[in-house]
C-alpha positions in Angstrom: 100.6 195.0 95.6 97.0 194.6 95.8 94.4 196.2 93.2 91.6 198.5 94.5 88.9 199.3 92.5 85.9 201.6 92.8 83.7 200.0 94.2 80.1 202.4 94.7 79.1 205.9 96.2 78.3 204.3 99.4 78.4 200.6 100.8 75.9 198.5 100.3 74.3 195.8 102.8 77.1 193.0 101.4 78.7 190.1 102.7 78.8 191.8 106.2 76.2 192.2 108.8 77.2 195.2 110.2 74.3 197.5 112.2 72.4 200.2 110.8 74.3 203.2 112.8 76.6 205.9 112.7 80.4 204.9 112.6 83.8 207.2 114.1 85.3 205.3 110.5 84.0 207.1 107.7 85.6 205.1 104.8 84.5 201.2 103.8 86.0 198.5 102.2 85.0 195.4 100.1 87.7 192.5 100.7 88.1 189.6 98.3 89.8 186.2 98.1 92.7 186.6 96.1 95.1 184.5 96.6 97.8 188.0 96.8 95.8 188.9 99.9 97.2 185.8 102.2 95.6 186.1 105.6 93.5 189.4 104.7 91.2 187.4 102.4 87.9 188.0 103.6 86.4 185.9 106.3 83.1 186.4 108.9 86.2 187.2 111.3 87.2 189.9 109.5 83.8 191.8 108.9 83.8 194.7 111.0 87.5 195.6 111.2 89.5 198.4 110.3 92.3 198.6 107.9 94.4 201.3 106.8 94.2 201.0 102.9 97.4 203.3 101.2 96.7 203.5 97.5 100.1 206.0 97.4 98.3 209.4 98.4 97.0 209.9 101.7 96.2 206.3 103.9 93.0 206.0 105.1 91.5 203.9 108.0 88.2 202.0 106.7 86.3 199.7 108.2 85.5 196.0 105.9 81.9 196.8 105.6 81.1 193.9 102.1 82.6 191.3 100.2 84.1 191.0 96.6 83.4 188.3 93.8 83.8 185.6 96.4 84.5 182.3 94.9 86.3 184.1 91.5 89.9 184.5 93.3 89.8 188.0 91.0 89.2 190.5 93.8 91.7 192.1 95.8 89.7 195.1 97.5 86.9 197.9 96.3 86.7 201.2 97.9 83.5 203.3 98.3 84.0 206.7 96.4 85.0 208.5 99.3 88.1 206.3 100.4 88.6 206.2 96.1 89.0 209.9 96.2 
């Protein structure tokens, strides 16, 4: 498995360039480069899309909105304090 953390009440502007706008996917995530990740370690390529993150409760769909610790090999994903919930 992969640890999530909390990550904030809200996403911030990140390792992603993603438009100021209203999104359909209500939930963000902040993917790292741990090495447990394989090919979901974050990339450029990878900004933008959605995942569905399952914790053990209820999966939700979130779109990779920021980066983690890049360059630590530590982070596996964060989740905004809605998704967290």
């Amino acid at each position: 498995g992969i640890k999530a953390t909390m990550w904030a009440e809200a996403t911030d502007s990140g390792g992603c360039s993603m438009p100021q706008t209203t999104y359909a996917v209500q939930h963000a995530i902040a993917v790292g480069d741990k090495a447990a990740l394989g090919n979901l370690k974050i990339t450029n390529s990878l900004c933008g899309h959605v995942l569905r993150v399952d914790c053990g409760g209820t999966p939700v769909d979130a779109v990779v909105a920021s980066s983690c610790d890049i360059g630590a090999g530590t982070c596996g994903v964060d989740l905004i304090r809605k998704s967290w919930d």
